[in-house]
N, C-alpha and C positions, 0 to 999 in steps of 0.2 A: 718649290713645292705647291703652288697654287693650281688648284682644280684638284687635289687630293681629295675633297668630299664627293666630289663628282665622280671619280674614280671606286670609290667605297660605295657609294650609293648603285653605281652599277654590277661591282663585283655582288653586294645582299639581294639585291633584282634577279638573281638569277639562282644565289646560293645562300645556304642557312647556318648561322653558326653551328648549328650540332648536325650537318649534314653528313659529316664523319662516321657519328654512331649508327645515323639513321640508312647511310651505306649498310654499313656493317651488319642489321640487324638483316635487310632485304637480301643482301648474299645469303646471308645463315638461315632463312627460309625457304630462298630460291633455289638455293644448293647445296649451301652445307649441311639439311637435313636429309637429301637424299644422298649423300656421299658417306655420310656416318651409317643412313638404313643399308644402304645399297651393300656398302665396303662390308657389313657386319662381320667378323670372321668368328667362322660355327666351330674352331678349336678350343673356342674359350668355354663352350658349353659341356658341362661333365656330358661322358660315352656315356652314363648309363642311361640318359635320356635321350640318345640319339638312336641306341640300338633298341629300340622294340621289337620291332620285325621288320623283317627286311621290304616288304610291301606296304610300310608305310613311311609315308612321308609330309613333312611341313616346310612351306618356301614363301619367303618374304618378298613381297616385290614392289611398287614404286609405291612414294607417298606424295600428299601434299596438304594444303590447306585451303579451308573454307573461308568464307565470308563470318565476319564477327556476328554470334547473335547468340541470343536466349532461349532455352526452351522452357516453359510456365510449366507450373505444375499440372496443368490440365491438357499438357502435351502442346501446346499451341506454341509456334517457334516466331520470336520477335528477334526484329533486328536492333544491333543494337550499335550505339551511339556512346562516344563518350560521356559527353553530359549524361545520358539516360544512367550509362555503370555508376557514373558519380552519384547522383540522386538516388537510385534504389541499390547502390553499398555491392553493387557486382563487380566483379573480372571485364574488363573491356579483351576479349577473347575469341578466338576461333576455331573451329573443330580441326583436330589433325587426320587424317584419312590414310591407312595403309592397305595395300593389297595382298591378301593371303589367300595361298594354294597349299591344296590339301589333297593326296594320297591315299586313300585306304582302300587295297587292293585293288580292285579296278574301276573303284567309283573316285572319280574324279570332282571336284569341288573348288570354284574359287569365289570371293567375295569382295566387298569392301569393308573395312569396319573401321569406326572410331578408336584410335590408341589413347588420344590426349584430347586438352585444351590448351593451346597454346595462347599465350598474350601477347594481346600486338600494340608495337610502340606507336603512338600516335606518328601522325603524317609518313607511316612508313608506306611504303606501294599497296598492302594489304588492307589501309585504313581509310573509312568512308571519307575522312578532311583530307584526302589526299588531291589537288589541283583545284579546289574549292578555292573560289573567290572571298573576298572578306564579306560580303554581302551573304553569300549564301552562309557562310561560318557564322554569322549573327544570327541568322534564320532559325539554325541549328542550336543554338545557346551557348555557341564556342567564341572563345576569345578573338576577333580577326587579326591580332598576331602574333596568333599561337605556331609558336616554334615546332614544339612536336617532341620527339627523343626520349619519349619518358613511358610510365606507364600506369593504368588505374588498375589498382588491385582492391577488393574487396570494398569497391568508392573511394577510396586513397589514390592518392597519386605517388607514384614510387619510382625514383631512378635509379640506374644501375651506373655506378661511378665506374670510371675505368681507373683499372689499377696498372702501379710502374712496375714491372720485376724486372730482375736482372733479364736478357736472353737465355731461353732456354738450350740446351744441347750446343752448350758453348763454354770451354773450360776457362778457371779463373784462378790463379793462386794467389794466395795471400796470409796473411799471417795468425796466429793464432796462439794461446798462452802453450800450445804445445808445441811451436815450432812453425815453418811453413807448411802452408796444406794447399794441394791443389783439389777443386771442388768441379762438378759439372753435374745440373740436374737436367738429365735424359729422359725424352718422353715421350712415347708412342702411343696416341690414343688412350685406352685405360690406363695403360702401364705407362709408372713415374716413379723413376731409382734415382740419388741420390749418390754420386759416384767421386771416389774421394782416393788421392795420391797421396803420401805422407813418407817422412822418415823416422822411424821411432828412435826411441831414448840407445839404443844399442847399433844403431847404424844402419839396422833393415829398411828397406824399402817395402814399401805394403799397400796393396789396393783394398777398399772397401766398397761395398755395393749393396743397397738395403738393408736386409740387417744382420749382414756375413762381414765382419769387422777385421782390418786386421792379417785378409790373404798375402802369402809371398805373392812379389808382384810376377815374378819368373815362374812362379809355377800355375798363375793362373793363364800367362801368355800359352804356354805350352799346352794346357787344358782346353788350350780355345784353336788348337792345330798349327799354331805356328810351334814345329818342335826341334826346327833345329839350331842347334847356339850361333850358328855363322849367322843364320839367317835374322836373327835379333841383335846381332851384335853390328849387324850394317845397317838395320830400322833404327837403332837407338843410338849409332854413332859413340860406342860405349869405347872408353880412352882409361876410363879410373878405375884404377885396378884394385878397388872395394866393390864395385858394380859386376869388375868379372869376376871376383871371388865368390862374392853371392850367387851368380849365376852359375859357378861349377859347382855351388851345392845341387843342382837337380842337373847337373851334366851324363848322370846317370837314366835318367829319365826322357829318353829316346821314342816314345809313342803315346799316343791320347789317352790307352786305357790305363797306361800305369800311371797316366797324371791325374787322370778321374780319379783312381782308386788314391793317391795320394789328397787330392784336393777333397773327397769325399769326408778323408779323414777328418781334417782340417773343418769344415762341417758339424763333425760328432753324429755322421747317418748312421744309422742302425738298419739290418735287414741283409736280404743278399745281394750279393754283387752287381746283380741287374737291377732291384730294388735303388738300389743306392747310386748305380748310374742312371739312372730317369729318371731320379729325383736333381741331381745333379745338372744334368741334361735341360729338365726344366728351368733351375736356375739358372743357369747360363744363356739360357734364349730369351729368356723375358723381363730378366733384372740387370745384366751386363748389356750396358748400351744401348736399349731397347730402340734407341731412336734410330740407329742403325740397320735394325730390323732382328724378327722372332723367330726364325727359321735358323735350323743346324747349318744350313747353305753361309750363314752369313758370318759366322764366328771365327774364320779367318780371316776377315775383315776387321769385325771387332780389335783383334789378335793384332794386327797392324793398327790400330788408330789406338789403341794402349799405347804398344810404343811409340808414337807422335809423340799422346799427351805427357809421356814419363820422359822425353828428352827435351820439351819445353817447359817440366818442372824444373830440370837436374838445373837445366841454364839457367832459370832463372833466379833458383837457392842461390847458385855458384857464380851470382856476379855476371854473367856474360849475355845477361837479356833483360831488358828494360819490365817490369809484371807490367799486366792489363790495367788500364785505369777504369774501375770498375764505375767510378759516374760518368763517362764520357757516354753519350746518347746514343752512341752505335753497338753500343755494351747492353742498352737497356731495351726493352720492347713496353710498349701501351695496350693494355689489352682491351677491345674497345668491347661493348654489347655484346655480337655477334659472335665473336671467339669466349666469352665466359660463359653464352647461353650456350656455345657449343661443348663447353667441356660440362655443362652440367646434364646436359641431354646425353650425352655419350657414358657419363657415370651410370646414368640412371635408367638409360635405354635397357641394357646389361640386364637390371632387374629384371624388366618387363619382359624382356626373350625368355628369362629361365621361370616365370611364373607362367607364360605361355603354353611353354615347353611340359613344365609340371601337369598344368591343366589335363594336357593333350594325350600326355603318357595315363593319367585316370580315364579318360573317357575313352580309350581304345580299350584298356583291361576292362572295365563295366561294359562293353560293349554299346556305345554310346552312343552316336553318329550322328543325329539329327540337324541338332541344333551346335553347329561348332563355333557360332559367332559370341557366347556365351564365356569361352575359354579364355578369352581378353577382356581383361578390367582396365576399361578407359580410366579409374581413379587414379589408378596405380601413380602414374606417370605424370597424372593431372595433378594429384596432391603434392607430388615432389618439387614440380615449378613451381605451382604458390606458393607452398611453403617457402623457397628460399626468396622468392621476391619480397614475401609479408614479415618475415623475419631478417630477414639481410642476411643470413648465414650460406655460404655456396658451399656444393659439396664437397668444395676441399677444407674445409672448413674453415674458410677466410670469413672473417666476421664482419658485418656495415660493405661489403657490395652492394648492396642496396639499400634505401635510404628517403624516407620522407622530401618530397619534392619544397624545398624554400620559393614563401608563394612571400617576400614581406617588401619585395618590388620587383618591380620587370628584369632589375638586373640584376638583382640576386637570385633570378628565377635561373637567368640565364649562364650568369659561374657556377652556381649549383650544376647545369646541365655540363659543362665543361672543365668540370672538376677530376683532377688527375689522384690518387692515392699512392702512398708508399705505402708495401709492407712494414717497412720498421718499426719499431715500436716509437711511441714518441716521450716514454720515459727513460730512454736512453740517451746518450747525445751523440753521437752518429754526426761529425761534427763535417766532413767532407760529404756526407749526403745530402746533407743540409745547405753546404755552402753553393752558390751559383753559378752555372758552368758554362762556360764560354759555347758550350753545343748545344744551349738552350736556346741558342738567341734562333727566332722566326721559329720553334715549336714551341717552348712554354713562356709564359707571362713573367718577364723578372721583378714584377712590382705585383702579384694579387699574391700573397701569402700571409695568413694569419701569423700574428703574433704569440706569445710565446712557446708552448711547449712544441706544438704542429709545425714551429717553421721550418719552412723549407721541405717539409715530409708532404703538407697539401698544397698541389701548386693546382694552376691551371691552364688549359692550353691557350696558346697566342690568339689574337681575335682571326687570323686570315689563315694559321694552321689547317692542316687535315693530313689525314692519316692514311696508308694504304691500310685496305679489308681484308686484301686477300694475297697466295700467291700468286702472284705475275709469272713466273715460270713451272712449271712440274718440275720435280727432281730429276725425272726419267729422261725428259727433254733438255735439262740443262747437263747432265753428265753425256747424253750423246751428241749434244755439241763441242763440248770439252773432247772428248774422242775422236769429232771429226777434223778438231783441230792438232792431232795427234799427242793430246795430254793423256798422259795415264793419272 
């Protein structure tokens, strides 16, 4: 093992402990903000502001970011510097810039305008200490080895911990004082259901999904167009002859509308028949599996990956399959910077479209047109980020994602920065989350965990660790190679 510092001293020569985050962040500026503006889907936005008239029209089009700076109150724009945010108690930030076209009858209009201010992580590609020498960082009144990964909010410095959750759109059974339960939290951009298997106290098998508790699970397969028995009884490998007793309760039920109208029931809709099938309709596209996908097109699909996950419960109640091991690290995901400021951008974008949207629909009935750069409130969007940096609250309402940066040495500056969190609570005892798991070793530190209540719940990641940012494949592209390798 001799020449190991030498080795370490050239792998930090070239790379940063928190070079992970500081990935992560530069993706989710460089792309993941136009793939969230870009993808935007105009279904989410109520008709009644989309139908004004029909010669008019509003279209989003590409975004990016500015250079960090200040405008004075005397309108004078100063650039700005970390040190500077720290000293005069500012946002270390930068303008976000989007492109909007506008429609109104045949006067045609497009501009740029500020949506947001976005904060940028020190040393990210956006930020002036970016390739700065130590000399010149001294110049500047920056530390020369300042790591970076973090950020100054209101002259605070503030970082965003990465948190462990389970895998998302990845099912998990396991036990609970009601029996087994199989669980998977599905999630498609805004949409995040909560999707759960179970056997009740009577024998039934029952799917739930947000907050529709409790469905037959056979009659909600059949509502999703898979409706014929054979064809569920060869997806589910169904052999126990209480599964196909349950399922000749709806053997009657031979087509989608009579399963709506039954599942509708089931429900408690009120209204008429079509009323109560598009409300229906709706739940099923955007609460069943969403990760799946939102479209009618895809609920045969759904319909089939039910019956997967209901004959990898039956086995695994019934003895004949091993459950998941719900600590093993191929089970869990790290969600670094760049994925939380994405989900908080993507809650919050939503607002900004239908306050837009609002504006847009008054100033066409006033007869308005002048001035339409007015209709966007760059606050909007801007108050929502600080807000959860300067409070720690994100908008899932996870609490302490963000978090006063420990300045009480260089290396606590620096576990601070590599600081992993559990959801769990940590006045529980969670005694297998806690304990240390052989698929830790080269991603988390089996020696930095506080003592007592927090152990094991805050870990942090290995000194030589890093984490993928992004997907390495498309979905699109990994199922048509799966095809061309003749998988179905």
């Amino acid at each position: 093992m001799e020449g190991y510092k030498e080795v370490l001293k050239l792998y930090f020569k070239d790379n940063s402990i928190v070079e992970s985050q500081i990935r992560s962040y530069d993706y989710f500026v460089e792309e993941g903000l136009r793939n969230i503006i870009m993808g935007f889907d105009r279904t989410h936005i109520p008709e009644y502001l989309l139908e004004v008239y029909d010669e008019v029209n509003l279209s989003i089009g590409d975004v990016w970011l500015g250079e960090p700076i200040h405008v004075e109150v005397d309108g004078s724009i100063t650039k700005l510097t970390p040190q500077i945010a720290r000293m005069r108690g500012l946002t270390y930030s930068a303008p976000l810039y989007m492109k909007v076209s506008t429609l109104i009858g045949t006067q045609k209009d497009e501009f740029e305008v500020q949506i947001a201010r976005l904060p940028i992580m020190l040393k990210s590609n956006r930020c002036v200490l970016k390739g700065k020498t130590s000399d010149e960082l001294i110049e500047m009144g920056e530390d020369p080895f300042e790591p970076g990964g973090y950020f100054v909010v209101n002259g605070t410095e503030k970082v965003v911990v990465l948190m462990e959750d389970l895998a998302l759109n990845k099912f998990f059974v396991e036990g609970d004082e009601e029996g087994s339960v199989g669980r998977m939290f599905s999630e498609r951009g805004v949409f995040k259901s909560l999707q759960e298997i179970r056997r009740l106290k009577d024998g039934s098998y029952v799917y739930s999904f947000g907050n529709f508790k409790n469905i037959p699970i056979f009659l909600l397969i059949k509502t999703l167009g898979l409706t014929k028995d054979k064809d569920i009884v060869e997806l589910m490998d169904l052999q126990d002859s209480d599964l196909l007793f349950q399922l000749s309760e709806y053997s009657s039920v031979t087509n989608i509308e009579e399963a709506v109208e039954h599942l509708s029931r089931k429900f408690n809709l009120i209204g008429t028949a079509k009323e109560k099938g598009d409300r229906t309709s709706f739940y099923l596209n955007n609460f069943v599996l969403p990760h799946v996908g939102v479209q009618e097109s895809d609920r045969i699909t759904k319909a089939k990956l039910i019956c997967k996950l209901f004959k990898k419960y039956f086995k695994i109640i019934g003895g004949e399959v091993f459950p998941d091991d719900k600590d093993h690290f191929s089970n869990k995901r790290v969600k670094l910077v760049g994925q939380l400021f994405e989900h908080l951008f993507v809650n919050n974008f939503d607002e900004l479209i239908i306050d837009i949207l609002t504006n847009f629909q008054r100033m066409i009935k006033r007869g308005r047109f002048s001035s339409m750069k007015i209709i966007i409130r760059e606050q909007l969007l801007t108050q929502k980020i600080y807000s959860a940096l300067a409070v720690g609250t994100w908008s899932d309402g996870r609490r302490g994602v963000a978090q006063y940066l420990k300045r009480g040495n260089y290396f606590d500056m620096l576990s601070h920065l590599t600081r992993v969190v559990s959801p769990l609570s940590t006045s529980q005892e969670n005694f297998s989350a806690r304990e240390l798991h052989p698929t830790h070793f080269g991603r988390l530190c089996p020696v930095e965990t506080p003592e007592g209540h927090s152990i094991g719940l805050r870990k942090n990641l290995a000194l030589l660790a890093t984490t993928t940012y992004k997907q390495a494949v498309k979905d699109k592209e990994f199922i048509d190679k799966l095809r061309s390798m003749e998988l179905e």
